[in-house]
Backbone as a ProteinNet text record, in pm:
[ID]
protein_1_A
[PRIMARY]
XXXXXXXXXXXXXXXXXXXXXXXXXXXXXXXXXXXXXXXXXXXXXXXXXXXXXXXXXXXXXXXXXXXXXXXXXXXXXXXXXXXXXXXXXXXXXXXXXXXXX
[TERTIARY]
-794.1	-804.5	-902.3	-1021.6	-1079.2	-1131.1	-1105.9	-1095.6	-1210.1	-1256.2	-1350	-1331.1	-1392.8	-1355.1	-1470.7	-1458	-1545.9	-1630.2	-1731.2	-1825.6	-1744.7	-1759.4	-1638.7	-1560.9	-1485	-1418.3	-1397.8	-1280.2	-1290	-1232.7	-1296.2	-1207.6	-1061	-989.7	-859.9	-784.9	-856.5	-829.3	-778.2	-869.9	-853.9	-756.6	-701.3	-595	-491.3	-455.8	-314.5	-246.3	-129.5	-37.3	-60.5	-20.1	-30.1	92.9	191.2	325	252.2	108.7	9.9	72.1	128.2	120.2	29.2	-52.8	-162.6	-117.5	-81	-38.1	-105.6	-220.9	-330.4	-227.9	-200.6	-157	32.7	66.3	198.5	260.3	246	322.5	299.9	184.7	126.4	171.1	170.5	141	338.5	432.7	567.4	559.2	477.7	468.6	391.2	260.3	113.5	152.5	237.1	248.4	169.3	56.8	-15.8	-142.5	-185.6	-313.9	-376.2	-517.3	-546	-626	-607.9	-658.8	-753.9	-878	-972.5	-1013.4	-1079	-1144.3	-1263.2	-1359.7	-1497	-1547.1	-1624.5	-1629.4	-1795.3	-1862.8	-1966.2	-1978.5	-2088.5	-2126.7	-2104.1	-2005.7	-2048.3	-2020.7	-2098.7	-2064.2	-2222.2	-2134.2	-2243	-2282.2	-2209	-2230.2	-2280.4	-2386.5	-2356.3	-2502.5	-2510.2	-2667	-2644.5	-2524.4	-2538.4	-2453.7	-2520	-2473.3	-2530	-2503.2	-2522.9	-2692.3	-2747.5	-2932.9	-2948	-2821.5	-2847.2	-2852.1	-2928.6	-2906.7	-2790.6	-2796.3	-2676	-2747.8	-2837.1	-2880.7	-2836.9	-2856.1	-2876.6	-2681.5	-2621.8	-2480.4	-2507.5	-2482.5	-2433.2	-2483.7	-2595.5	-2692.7	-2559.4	-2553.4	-2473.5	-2300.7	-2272.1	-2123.9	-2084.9	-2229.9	-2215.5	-2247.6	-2332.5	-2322.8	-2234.4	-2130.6	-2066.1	-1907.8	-1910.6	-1780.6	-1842	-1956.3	-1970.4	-2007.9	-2027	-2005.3	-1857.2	-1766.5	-1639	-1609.9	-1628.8	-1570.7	-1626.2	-1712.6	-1803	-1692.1	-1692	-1663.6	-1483	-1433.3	-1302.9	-1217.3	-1327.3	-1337.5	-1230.1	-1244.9	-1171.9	-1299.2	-1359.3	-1426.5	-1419.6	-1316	-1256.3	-1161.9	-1094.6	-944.6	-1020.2	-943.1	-1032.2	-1006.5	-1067.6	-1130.8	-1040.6	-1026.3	-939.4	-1012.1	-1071.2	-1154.7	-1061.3	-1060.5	-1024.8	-1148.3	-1158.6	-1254.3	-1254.8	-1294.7	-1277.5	-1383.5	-1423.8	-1527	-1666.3	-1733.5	-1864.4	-1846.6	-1728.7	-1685.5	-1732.2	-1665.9	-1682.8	-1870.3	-1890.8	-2034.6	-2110.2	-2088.1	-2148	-2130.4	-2003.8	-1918.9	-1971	-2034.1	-2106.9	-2278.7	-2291.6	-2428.4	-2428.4	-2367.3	-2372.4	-2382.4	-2524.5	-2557.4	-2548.9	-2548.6	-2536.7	-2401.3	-2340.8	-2218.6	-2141.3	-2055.7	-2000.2	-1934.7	-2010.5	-1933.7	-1851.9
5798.5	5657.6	5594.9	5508.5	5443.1	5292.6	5203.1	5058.9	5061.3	4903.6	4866.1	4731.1	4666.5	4464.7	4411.3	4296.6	4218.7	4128.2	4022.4	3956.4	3869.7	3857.1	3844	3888.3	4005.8	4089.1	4163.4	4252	4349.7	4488.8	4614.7	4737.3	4716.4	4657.9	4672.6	4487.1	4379.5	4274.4	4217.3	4282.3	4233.8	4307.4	4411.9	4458.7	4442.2	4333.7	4308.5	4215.7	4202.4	4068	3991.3	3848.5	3744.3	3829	3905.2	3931.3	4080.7	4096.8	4219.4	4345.7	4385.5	4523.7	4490.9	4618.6	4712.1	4737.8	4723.4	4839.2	4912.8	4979.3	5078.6	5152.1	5153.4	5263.9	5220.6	5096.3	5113.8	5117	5106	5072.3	5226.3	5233	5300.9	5441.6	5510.4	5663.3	5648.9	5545.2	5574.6	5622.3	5576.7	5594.6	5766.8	5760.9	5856.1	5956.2	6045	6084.1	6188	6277.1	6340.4	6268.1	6138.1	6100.8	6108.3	6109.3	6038.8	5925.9	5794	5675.1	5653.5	5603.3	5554.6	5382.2	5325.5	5233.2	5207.8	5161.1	5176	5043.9	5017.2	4868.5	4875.1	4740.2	4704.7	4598.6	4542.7	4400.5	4285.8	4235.5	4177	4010	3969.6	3832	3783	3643.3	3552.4	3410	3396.3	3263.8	3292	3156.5	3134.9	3243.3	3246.5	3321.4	3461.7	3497.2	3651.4	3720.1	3644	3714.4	3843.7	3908.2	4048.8	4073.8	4124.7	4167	4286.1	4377.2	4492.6	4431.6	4507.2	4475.3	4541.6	4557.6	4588.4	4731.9	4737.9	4895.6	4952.1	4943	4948	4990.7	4943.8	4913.2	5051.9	5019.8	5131.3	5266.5	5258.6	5457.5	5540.5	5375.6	5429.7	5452.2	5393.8	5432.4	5538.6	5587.9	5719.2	5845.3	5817.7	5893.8	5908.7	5841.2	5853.1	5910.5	5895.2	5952.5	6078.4	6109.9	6260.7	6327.6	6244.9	6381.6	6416.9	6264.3	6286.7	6404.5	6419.8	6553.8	6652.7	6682.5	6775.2	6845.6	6768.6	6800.4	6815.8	6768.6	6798.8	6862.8	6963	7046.2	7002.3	6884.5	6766.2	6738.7	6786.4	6796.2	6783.4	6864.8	6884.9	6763.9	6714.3	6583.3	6505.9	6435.8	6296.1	6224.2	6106.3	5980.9	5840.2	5765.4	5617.4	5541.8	5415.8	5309.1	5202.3	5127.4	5014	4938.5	4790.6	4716.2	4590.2	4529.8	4401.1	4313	4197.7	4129.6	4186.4	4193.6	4256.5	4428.5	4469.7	4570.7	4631.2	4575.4	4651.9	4612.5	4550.7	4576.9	4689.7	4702.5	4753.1	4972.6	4964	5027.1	5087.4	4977.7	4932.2	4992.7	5003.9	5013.2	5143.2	5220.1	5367.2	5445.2	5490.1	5584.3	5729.6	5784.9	5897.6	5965.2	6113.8	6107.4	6139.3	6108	6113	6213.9	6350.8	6476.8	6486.6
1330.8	1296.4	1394.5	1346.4	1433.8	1415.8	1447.1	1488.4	1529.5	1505.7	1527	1484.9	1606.7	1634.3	1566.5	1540.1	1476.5	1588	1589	1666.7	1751.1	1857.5	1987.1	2025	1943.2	1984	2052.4	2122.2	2228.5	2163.2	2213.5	2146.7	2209.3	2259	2247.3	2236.8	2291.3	2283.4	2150.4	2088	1910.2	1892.4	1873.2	1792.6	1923.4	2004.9	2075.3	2043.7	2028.2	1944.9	2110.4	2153.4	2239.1	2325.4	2275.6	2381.2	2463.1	2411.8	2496.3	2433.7	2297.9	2293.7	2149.5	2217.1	2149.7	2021.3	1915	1776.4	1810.2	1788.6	1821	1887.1	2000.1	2110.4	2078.9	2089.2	2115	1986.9	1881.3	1761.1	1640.2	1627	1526.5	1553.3	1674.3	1697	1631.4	1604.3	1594.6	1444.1	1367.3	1227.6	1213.8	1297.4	1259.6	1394.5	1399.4	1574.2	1554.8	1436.6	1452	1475.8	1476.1	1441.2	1562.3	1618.4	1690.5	1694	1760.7	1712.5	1833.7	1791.7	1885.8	1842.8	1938.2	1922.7	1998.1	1906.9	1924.5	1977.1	2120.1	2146.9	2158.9	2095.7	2111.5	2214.6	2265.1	2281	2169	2134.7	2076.9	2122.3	2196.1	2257.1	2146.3	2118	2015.8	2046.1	2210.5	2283.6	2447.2	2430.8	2599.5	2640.6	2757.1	2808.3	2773	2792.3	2780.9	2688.3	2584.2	2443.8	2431.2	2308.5	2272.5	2227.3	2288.9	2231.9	2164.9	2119.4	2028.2	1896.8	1825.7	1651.2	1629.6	1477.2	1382.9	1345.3	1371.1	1323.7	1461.1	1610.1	1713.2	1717.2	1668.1	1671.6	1636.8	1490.2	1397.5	1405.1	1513.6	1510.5	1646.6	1773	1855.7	1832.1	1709.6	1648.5	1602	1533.3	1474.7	1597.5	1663.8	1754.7	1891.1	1863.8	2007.7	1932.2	1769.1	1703.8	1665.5	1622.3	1614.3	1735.2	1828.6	1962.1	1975.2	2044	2036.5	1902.2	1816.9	1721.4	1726.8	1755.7	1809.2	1960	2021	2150.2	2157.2	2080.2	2060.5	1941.3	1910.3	1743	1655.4	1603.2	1525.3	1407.2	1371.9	1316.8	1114	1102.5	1004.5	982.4	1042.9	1023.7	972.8	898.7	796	875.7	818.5	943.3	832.6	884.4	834.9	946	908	919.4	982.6	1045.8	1059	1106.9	1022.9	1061.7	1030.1	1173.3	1139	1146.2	1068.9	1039.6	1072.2	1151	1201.9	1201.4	1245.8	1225.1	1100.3	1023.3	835.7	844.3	862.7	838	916.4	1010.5	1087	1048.6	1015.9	914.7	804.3	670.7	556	603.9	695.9	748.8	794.3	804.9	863.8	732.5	694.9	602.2	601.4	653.2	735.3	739.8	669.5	681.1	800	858.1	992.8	976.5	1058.8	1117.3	1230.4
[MASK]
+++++++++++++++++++++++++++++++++++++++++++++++++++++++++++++++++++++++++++++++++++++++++++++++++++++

């Protein structure tokens, strides 16, 4: 399973309820106890001086390449993949042409 935050978001900020547990890590593995779940964090700040200067192609070449090394490198290769995505996320998501080994 891999997550992915939308524009302001954080790889783990966004998916925490306000009382600070994670579903990602604390909730989910009770349901999925074979899965393994990652989350994928960009820049994505959209205010203020030091907002984000990658594109959306720029996003999406380094998304795909940092989940097909991770499978590569942890011969997971074969396990199907489940998406989570949120707002900028799914696009960024939507934008990866290329099939993810």
């Amino acid at each position: 399973i891999v997550a992915i935050h939308g524009l302001d978001g954080h790889r783990e900020d966004s998916f925490t309820a306000d009382n600070g547990v994670l579903w990602l890590r604390d909730l989910l593995p009770e349901t999925l106890f074979s899965a393994r779940i990652l989350t994928y964090g960009y820049d994505a700040r959209t205010h203020g001086e030091n907002r984000a200067q990658q594109t959306m192609y720029d996003v999406s070449v380094d998304f795909v390449a940092k989940l097909s090394a991770f499978r590569i490198n942890t011969k997971t290769n074969d396990r199907p993949l489940i998406f989570i995505a949120h707002s900028f996320g799914g696009i960024i998501l939507k934008n990866v042409s290329n099939p993810i080994r």
